[in-house]
FIDREN-329570 format. One line per field, with one value per residue (C-alpha): residue in one letter; residue number from 1; x, y, z. Coordinates in pm, 1 decimal. Layout:
% FIDREN-329570
aa	c(A,...)
i	c(NUM,...)
east	c(X,...)
north	c(Y,...)
up	c(Z,...)
***
This chain:
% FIDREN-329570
aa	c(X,X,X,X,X,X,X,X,X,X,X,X,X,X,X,X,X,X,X,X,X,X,X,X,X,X,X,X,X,X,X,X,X,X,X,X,X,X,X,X,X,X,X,X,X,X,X,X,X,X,X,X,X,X,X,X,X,X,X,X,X,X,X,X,X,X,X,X,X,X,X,X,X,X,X,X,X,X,X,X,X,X,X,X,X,X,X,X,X,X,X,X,X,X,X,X,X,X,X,X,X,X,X,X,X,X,X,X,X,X,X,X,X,X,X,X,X,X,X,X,X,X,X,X,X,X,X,X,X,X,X,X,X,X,X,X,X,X,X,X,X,X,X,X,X,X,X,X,X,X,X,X,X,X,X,X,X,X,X,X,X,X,X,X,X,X,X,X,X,X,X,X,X,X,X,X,X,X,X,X,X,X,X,X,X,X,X,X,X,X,X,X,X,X,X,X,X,X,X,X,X,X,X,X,X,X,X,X,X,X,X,X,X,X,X,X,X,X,X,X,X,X,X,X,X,X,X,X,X,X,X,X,X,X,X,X,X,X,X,X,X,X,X,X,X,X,X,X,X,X,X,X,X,X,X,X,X,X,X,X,X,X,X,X,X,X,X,X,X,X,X,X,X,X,X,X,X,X,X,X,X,X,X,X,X,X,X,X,X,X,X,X,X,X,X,X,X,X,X,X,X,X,X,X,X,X,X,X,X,X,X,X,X,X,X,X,X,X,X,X,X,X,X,X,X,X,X,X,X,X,X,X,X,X,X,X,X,X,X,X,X,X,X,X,X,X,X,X,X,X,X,X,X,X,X,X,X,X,X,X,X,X,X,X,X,X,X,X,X,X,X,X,X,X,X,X,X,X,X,X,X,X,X,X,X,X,X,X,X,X,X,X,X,X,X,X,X,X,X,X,X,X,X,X,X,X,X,X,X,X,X,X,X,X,X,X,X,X,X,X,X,X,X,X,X,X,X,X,X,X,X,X,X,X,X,X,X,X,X,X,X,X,X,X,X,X,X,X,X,X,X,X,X,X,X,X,X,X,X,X,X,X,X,X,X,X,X,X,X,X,X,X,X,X,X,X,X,X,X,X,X,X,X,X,X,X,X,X,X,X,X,X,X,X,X)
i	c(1,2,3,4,5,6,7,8,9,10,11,12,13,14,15,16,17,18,19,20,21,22,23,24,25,26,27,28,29,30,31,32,33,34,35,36,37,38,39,40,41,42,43,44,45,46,47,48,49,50,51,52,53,54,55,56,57,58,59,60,61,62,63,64,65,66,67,68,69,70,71,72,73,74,75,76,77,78,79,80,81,82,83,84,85,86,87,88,89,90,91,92,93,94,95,96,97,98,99,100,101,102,103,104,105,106,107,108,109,110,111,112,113,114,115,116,117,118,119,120,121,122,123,124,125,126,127,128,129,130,131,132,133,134,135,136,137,138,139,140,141,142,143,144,145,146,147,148,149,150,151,152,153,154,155,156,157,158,159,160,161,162,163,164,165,166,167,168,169,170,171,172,173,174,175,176,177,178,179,180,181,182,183,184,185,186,187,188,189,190,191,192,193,194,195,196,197,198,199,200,201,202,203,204,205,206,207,208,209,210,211,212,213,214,215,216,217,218,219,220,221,222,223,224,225,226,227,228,229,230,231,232,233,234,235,236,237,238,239,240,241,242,243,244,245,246,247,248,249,250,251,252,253,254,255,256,257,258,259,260,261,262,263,264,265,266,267,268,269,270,271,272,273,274,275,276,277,278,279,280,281,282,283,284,285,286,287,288,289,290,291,292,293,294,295,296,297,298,299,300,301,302,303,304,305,306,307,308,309,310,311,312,313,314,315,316,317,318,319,320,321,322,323,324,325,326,327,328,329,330,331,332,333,334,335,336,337,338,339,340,341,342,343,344,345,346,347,348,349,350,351,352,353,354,355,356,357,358,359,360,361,362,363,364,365,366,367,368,369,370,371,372,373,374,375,376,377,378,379,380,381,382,383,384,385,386,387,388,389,390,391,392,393,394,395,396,397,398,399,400,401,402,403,404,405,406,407,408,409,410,411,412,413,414,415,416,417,418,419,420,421,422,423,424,425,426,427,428,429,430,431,432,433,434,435,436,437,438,439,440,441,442,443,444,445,446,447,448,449,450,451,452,453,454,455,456,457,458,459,460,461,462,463,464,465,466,467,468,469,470,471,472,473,474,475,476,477,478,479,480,481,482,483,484,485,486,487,488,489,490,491,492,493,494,495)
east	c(7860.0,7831.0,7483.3,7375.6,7540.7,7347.2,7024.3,7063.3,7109.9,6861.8,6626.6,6753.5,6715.7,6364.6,6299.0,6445.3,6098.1,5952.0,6237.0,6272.7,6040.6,5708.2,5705.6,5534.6,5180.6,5074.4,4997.2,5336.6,5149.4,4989.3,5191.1,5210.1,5000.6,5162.8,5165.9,4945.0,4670.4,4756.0,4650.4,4373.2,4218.1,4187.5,4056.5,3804.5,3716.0,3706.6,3469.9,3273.7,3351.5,3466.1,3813.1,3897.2,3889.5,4229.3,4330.3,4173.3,4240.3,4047.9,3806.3,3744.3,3975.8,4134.2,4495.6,4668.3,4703.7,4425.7,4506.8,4399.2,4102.8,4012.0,3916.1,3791.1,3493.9,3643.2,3621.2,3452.2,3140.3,3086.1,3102.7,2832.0,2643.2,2578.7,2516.0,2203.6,2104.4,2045.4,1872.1,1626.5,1592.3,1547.7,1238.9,1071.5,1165.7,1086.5,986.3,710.7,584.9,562.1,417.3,132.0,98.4,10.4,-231.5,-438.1,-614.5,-442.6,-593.1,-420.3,-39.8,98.1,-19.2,105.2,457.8,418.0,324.6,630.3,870.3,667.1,750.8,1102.9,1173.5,966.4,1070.0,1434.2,1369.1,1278.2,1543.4,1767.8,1621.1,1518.3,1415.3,1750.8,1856.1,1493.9,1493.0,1928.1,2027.2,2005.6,2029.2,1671.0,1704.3,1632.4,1364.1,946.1,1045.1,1315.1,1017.0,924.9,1238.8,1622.2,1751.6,1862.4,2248.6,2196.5,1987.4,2041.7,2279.1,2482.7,2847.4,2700.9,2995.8,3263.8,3338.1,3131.6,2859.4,2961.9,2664.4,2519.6,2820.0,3182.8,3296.4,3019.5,3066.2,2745.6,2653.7,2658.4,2397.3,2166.7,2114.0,2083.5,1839.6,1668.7,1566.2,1351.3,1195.0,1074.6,918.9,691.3,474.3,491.1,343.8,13.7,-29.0,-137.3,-461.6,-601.5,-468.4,-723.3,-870.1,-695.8,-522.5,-185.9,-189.9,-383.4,-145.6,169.9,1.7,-78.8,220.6,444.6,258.5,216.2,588.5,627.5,326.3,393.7,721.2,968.0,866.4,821.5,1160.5,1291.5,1180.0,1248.2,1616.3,1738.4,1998.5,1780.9,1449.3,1181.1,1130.4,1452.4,1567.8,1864.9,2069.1,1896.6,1894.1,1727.3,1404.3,1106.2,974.9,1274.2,1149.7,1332.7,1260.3,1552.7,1456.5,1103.8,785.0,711.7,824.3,766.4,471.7,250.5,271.0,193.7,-31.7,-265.3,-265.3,-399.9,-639.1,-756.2,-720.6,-928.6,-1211.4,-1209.2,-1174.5,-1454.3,-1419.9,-1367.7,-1665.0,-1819.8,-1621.1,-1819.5,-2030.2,-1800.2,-1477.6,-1144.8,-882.2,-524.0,-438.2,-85.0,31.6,359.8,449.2,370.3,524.5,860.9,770.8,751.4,1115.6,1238.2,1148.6,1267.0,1603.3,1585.2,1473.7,1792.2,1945.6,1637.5,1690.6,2101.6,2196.1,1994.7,2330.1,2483.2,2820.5,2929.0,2943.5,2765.9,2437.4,2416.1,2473.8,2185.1,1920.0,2012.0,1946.9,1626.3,1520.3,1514.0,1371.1,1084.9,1029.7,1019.7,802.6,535.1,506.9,458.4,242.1,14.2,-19.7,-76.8,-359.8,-520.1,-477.3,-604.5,-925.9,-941.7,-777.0,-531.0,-217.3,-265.3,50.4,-96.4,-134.0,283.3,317.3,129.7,261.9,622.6,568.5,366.0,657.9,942.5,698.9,674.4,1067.8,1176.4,1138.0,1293.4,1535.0,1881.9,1721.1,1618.4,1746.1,1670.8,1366.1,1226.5,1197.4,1056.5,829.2,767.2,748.0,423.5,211.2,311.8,166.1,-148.2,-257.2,-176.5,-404.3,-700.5,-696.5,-662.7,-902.9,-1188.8,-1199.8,-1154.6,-1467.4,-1648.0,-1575.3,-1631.7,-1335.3,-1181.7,-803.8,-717.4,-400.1,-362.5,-170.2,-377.8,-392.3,6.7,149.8,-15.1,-130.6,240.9,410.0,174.2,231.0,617.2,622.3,453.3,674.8,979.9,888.1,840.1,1131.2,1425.6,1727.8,2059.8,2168.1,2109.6,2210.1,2452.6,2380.9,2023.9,2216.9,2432.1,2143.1,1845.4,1923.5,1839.6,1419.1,1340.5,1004.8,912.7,930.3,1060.5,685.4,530.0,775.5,623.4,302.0,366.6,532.3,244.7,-28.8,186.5,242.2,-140.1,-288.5,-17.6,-68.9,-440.8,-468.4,-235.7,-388.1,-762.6,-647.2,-444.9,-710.2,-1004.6,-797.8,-721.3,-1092.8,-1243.7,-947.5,-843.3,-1055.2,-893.7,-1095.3,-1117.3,-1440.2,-1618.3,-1605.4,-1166.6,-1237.4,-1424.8,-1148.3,-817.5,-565.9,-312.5,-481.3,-644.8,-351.5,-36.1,-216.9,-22.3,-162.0,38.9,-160.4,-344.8,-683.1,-832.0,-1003.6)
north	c(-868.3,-1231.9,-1230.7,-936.0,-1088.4,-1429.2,-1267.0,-1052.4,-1338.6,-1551.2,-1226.9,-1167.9,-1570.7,-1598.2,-1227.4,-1410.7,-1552.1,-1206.4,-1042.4,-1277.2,-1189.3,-1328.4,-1614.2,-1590.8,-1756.8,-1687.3,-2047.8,-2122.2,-2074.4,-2367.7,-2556.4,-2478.9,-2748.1,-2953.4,-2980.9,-3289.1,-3076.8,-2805.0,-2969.9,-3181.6,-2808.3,-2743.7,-3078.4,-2955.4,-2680.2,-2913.5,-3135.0,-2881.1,-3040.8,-2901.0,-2723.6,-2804.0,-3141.0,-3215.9,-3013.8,-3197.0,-3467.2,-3756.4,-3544.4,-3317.2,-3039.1,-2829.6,-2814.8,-2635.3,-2321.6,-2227.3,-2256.4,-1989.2,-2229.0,-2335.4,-1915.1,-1794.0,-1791.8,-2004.7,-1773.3,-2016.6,-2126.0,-1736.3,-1622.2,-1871.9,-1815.6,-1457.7,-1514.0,-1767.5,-1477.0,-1292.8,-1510.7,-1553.3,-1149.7,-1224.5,-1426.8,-1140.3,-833.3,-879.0,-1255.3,-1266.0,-892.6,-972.3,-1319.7,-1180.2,-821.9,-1063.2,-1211.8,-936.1,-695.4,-331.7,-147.4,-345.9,-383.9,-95.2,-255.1,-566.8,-427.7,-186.7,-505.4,-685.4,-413.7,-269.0,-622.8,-657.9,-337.6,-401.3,-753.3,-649.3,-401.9,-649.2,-949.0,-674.7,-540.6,-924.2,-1194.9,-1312.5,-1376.9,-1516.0,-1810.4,-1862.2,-1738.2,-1990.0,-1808.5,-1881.6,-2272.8,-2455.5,-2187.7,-2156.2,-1884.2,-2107.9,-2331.6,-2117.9,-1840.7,-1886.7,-1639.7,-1278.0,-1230.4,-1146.7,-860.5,-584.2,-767.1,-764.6,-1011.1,-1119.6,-1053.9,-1224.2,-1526.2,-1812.1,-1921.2,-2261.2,-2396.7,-2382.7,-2379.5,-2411.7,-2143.3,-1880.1,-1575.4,-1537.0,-1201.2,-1344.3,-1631.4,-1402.6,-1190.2,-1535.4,-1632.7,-1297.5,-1337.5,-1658.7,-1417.7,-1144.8,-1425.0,-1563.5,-1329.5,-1210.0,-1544.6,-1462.3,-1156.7,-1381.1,-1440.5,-1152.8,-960.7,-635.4,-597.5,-572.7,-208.9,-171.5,-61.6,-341.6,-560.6,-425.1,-471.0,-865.1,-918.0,-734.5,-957.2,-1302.7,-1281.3,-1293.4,-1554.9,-1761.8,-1712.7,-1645.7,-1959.1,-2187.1,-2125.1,-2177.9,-2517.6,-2622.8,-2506.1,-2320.3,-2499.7,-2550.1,-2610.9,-2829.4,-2960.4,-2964.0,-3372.9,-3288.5,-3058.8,-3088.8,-3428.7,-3312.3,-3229.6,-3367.7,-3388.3,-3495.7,-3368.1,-3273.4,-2979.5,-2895.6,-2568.2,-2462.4,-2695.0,-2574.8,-2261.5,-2097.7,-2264.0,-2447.5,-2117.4,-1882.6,-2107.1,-2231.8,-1843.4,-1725.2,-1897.0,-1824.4,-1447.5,-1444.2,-1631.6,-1356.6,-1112.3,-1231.3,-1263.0,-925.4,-739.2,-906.1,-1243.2,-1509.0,-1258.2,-1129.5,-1251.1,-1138.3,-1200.6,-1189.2,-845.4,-1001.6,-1329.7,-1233.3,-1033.5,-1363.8,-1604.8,-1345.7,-1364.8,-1794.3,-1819.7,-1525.9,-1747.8,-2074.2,-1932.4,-1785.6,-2116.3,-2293.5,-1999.9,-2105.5,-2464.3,-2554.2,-2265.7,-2419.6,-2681.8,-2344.2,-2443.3,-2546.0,-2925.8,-3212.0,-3188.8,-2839.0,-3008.4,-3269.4,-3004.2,-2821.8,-3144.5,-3207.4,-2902.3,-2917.1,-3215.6,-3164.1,-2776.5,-2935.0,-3238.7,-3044.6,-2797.2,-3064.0,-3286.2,-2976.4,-2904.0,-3246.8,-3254.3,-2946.4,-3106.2,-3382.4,-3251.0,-2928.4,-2992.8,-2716.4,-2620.7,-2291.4,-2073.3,-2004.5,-2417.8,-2422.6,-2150.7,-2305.1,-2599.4,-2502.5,-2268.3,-2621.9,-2826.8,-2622.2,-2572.6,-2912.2,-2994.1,-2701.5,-2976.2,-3291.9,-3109.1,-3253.3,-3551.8,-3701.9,-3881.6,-3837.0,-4091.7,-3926.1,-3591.4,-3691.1,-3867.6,-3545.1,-3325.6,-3581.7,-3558.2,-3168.9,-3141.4,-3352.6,-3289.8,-2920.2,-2908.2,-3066.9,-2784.8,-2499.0,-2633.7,-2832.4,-2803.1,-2428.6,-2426.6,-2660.2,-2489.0,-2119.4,-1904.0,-1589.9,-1680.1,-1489.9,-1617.9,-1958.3,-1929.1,-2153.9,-2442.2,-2381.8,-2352.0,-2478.0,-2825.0,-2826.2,-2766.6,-3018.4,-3269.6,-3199.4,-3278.7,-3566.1,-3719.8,-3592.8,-3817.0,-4134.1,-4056.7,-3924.8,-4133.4,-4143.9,-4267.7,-3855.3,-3740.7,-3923.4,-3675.6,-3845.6,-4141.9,-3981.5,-3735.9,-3945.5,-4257.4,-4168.2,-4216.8,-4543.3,-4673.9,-4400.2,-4386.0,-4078.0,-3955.2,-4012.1,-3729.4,-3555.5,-3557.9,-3389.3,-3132.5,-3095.6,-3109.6,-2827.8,-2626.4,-2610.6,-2484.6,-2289.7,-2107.2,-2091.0,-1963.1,-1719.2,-1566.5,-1600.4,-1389.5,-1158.4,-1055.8,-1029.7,-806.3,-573.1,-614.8,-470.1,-196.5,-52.8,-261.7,-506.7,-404.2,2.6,90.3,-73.1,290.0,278.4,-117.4,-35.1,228.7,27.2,20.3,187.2,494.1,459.5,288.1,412.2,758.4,629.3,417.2,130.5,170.0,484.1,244.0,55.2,-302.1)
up	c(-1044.3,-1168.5,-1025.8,-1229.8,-1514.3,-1493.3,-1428.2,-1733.8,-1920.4,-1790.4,-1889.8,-2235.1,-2355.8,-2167.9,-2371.0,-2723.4,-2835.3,-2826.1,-2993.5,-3269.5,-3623.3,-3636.1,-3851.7,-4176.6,-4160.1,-4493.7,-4635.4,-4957.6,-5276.9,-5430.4,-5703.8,-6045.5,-6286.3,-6429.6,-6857.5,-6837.7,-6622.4,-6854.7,-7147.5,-6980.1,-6937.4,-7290.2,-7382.2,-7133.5,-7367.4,-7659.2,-7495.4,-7296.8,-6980.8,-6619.7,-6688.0,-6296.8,-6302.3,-6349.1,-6091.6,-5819.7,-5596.0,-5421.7,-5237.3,-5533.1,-5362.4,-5599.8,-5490.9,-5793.5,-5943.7,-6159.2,-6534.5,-6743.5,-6854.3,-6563.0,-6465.3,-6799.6,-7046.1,-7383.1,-7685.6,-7915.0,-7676.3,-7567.6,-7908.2,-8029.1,-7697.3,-7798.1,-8147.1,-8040.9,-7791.2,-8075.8,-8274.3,-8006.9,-7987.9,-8335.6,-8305.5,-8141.1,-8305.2,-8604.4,-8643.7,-8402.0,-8468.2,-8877.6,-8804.0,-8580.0,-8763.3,-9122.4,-8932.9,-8780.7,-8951.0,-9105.5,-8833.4,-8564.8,-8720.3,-8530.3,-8206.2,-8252.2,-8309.1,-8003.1,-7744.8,-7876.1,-7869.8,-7503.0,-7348.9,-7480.6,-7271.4,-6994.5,-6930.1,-6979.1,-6700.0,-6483.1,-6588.0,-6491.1,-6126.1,-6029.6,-6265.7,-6325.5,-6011.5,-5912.4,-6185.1,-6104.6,-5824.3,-5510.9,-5183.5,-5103.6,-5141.6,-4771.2,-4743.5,-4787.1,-5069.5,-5236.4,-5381.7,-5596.7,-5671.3,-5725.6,-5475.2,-5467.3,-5488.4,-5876.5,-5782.6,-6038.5,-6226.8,-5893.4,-5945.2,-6317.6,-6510.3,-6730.8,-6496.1,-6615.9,-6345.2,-6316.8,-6173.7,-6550.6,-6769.4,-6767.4,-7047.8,-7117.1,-6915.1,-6688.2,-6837.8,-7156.3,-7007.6,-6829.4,-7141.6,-7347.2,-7085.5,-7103.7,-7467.0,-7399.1,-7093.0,-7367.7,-7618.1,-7383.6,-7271.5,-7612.8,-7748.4,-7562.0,-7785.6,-8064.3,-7864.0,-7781.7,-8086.9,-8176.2,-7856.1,-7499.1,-7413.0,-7412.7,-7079.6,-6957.7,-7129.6,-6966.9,-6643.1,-6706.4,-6827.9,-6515.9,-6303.9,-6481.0,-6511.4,-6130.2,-6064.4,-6366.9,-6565.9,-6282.6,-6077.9,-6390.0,-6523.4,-6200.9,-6071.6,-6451.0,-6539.8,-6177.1,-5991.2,-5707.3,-5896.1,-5778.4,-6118.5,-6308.3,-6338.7,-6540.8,-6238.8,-5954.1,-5765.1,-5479.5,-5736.0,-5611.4,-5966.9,-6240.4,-6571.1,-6866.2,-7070.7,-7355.1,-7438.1,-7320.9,-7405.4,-7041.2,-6971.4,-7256.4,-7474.9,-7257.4,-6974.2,-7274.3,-7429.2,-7162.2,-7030.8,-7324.4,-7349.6,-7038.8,-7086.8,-7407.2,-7240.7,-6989.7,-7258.6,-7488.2,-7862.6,-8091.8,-8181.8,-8475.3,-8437.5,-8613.6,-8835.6,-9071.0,-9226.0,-9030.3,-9268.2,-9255.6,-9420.0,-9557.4,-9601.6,-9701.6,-9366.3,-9205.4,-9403.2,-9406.5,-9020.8,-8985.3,-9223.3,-8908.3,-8670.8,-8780.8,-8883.6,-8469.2,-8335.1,-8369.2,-8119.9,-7922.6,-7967.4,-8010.1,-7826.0,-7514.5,-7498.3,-7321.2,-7560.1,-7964.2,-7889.6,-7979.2,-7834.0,-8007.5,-8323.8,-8229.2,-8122.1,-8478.4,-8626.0,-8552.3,-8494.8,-8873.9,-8952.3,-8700.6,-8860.3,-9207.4,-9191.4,-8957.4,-9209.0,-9490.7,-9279.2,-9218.3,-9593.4,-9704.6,-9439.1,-9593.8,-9941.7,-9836.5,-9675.9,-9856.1,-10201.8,-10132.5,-9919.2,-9802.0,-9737.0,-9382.0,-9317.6,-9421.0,-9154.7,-8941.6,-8977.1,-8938.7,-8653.3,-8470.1,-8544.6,-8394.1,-8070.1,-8035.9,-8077.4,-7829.4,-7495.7,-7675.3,-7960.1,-7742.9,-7585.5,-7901.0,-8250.7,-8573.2,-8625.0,-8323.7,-8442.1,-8767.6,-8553.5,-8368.9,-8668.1,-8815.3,-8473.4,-8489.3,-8814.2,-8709.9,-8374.6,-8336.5,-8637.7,-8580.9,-8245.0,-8477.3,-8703.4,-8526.0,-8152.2,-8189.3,-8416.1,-8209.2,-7906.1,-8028.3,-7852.8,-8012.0,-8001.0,-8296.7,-8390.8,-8255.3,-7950.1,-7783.5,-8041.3,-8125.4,-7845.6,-7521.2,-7771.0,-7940.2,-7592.4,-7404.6,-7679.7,-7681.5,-7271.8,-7340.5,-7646.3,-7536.3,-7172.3,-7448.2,-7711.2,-7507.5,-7492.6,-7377.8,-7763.8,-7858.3,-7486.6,-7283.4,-7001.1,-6947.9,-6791.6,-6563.0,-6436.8,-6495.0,-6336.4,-5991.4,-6103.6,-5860.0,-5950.2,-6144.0,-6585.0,-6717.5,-6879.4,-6533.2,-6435.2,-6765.5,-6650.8,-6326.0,-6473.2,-6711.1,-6427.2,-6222.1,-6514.1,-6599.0,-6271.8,-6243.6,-6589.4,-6562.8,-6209.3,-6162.6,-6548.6,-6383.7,-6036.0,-6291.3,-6541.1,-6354.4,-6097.7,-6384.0,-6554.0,-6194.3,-6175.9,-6547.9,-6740.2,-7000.4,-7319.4,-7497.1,-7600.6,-7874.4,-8092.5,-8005.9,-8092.9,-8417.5,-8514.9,-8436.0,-8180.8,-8414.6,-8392.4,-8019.9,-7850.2,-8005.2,-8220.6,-8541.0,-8855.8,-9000.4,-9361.6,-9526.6,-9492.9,-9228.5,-9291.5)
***
């Protein structure tokens, strides 16, 4: 009996560690932050500055509980975010479509609305299936497609919601930065309009355009402003080429610019270019158009800080001055030469200076901008003026000598005037350039940029002139593409 009795014990202690509860292996939850880390979030917010930082230690771990900052979009920076996505919207519809519908002739109006408004929906289309996530995404980077597109986990607006993505900005949601992102994306292509205004189809024109934004747009923006971009020297330190560009002298003007030029060369000039007068049918539609867009270029320009802080304020700054002395120094120049200012030189003007701002608007001061806004009203003059003249092309409404001079020569200055006395952040990203000068970096951008641009436009738009053809007939041509394009007339008359 005793036997039994120790055996069963012996079994029923060595049977204990089964019997007992499992013990809990779910990790105890991670402290609570303290006041000071509380607080040191929302000085984040003030500041527009990483809302996790005081939450981590040595190794950059976070090893608290996430304060309500640290997890959210701040009220103030979204709110302003979406109002500057809508003053870029803003430039398009209607500030681009009443500056370019002054400046063509009745007959065409009601096509140059219909290209604006056809590439704000088809580009939208687009940002929302792929584009986004192929300029900021970065699941393709270590690979041969990550050099020239973000990645594809954004894919249909897949994950983009109100959680900020960090990897641009610490307190705008990311929906509210892809749409904000998907206004400069309808503007560009839109640009190119100006050039070859009265005479490519609107089919043909859809078809460039769905195309040159995946050869041209989608990889430009990219290696400029994506994460993982081969060209952006503000976030990116692996970037083989460290440029800066504040708000789009590449990506948007000198892309647009240099490819339309390209695509009116291939086009050829309108029929009877040269031999009779082509007027502007209203001054006034454009001029309403030019105060549109400069009122939408500070979204363009400030809101491209991604918050409400100080480098907002700067870019607003001289976005101004820049606007207003290029528009000046453009009139005197006419006055000067041809003892009048013109309402379309002030335009002009205006329109030249803000284009060449958009790259150095928060890397700059004051003195720099005005220096900016007198070579805007100079040199983007003498291309509208003389070498277009000289050299005989048909681009009807300046894109060329606008936008692809004004965004080359804002590369250029902003590589000479930037300085960490209007951007601290050009210090801490910058200073990694070893034997290389910030406009060297310029000029590479600029050199990749152009054969970019101009090849991908050559491959597109002789593709299209051997398949569709790019031009209607000269009788549709003759008659207007208000009535052959869209069957509608803007005005009773044609001229």
């Amino acid at each position: 009996m005793n036997s039994l009795l120790r055996t069963l014990t012996i079994l029923a202690f060595a049977a204990m560690p089964y019997l007992a509860p499992a013990a809990d292996s779910t990790p105890p939850p991670a402290p609570a932050p303290s006041i000071e880390q509380r607080l040191a979030g929302i000085e984040a917010y003030l500041g527009n500055g990483d809302p996790t930082a005081a939450l981590k230690d040595a190794k950059g771990n976070v090893t608290v509980a996430l304060t309500p900052a640290a997890s959210t979009s701040g009220p103030g920076h979204n709110g302003f975010m979406m109002i500057c996505a809508a003053l870029v919207l803003f430039m398009t519809l209607p500030g681009l479509f009443l500056f370019y519908g002054g400046l063509v002739r009745s007959k065409n109006v009601l096509s140059v609305i219909a290209q604006c408004f056809g590439l704000a929906g088809l580009v939208t289309i687009l940002w929302w299936a792929v584009g986004y996530s192929l300029v900021f995404g970065k699941s393709f980077d270590g690979t041969l497609l990550g050099q020239f597109f973000g990645g594809s986990e954004y894919f249909f607006l897949n994950g983009v919601g109100a959680a900020p993505n960090t990897d641009y900005a610490y307190w705008i949601s990311q929906n509210v930065f892809s749409m904000y992102q998907l206004m400069f994306a309808i503007i560009t292509p839109a640009l190119i309009v100006g050039a070859i205004a009265e005479r490519m189809k609107f089919s043909a024109l859809m078809l460039f355009m769905t195309a040159w934004m995946f050869l041209v747009y989608f990889p430009m923006a990219h290696a400029i402003w994506g994460i993982t971009g081969d060209m952006n020297g503000v976030w990116n330190a692996k970037a083989s080429i460290k440029a800066i560009d504040f708000a789009g002298g590449t990506v948007v003007h000198m892309t647009s610019g240099w490819s339309a030029l390209l695509l009116c060369l291939i086009l050829g000039p309108r029929i009877g270019f040269g031999k009779k007068a082509m007027t502007p049918h209203s001054m006034v539609l454009c001029a309403v158009g030019t105060g549109m867009l400069w009122v939408g270029w500070y979204g363009f320009n400030a809101g491209s800080a991604l918050a409400a802080d100080g480098v907002a304020a700067q870019a607003f700054t001289t976005t101004t001055l820049a606007a207003a002395v290029a528009g000046f120094t453009w009139a005197a120049l006419e006055w000067i030469l041809r003892k009048h200012a013109s309402v379309l030189g002030l335009c002009s003007g205006v329109v030249a200076g803000l284009v060449v701002i958009t790259p150095a608007c928060g890397f700059v001061t004051t003195t720099g901008a005005v220096i900016i806004g007198v070579l805007a009203g100079v040199v983007p003059f003498l291309a509208v003026v003389y070498l277009k003249s000289k050299l005989g092309y048909d681009d009807a409404l300046d894109t060329f000598g606008v936008h692809a001079v004004g965004g080359t020569l804002g590369a250029i200055l902003t590589g000479y005037l930037a300085t960490a006395d209007a951007n601290a952040n050009l210090n801490l990203n910058l200073k990694d350039i070893v034997g290389n000068t910030l406009i060297n970096e310029q000029f590479k951008a600029i050199g990749v940029t152009l054969v970019l641009s101009i090849v991908a436009t050559v491959i597109i738009a002789y593709v299209i002139k051997f398949t569709i053809g790019l031009r209607p007939t000269e009788e549709e041509e003759a008659r207007g593409l208000d009535i052959t394009d869209h069957g509608e007339e803007g005005y009773s008359h044609n001229s």
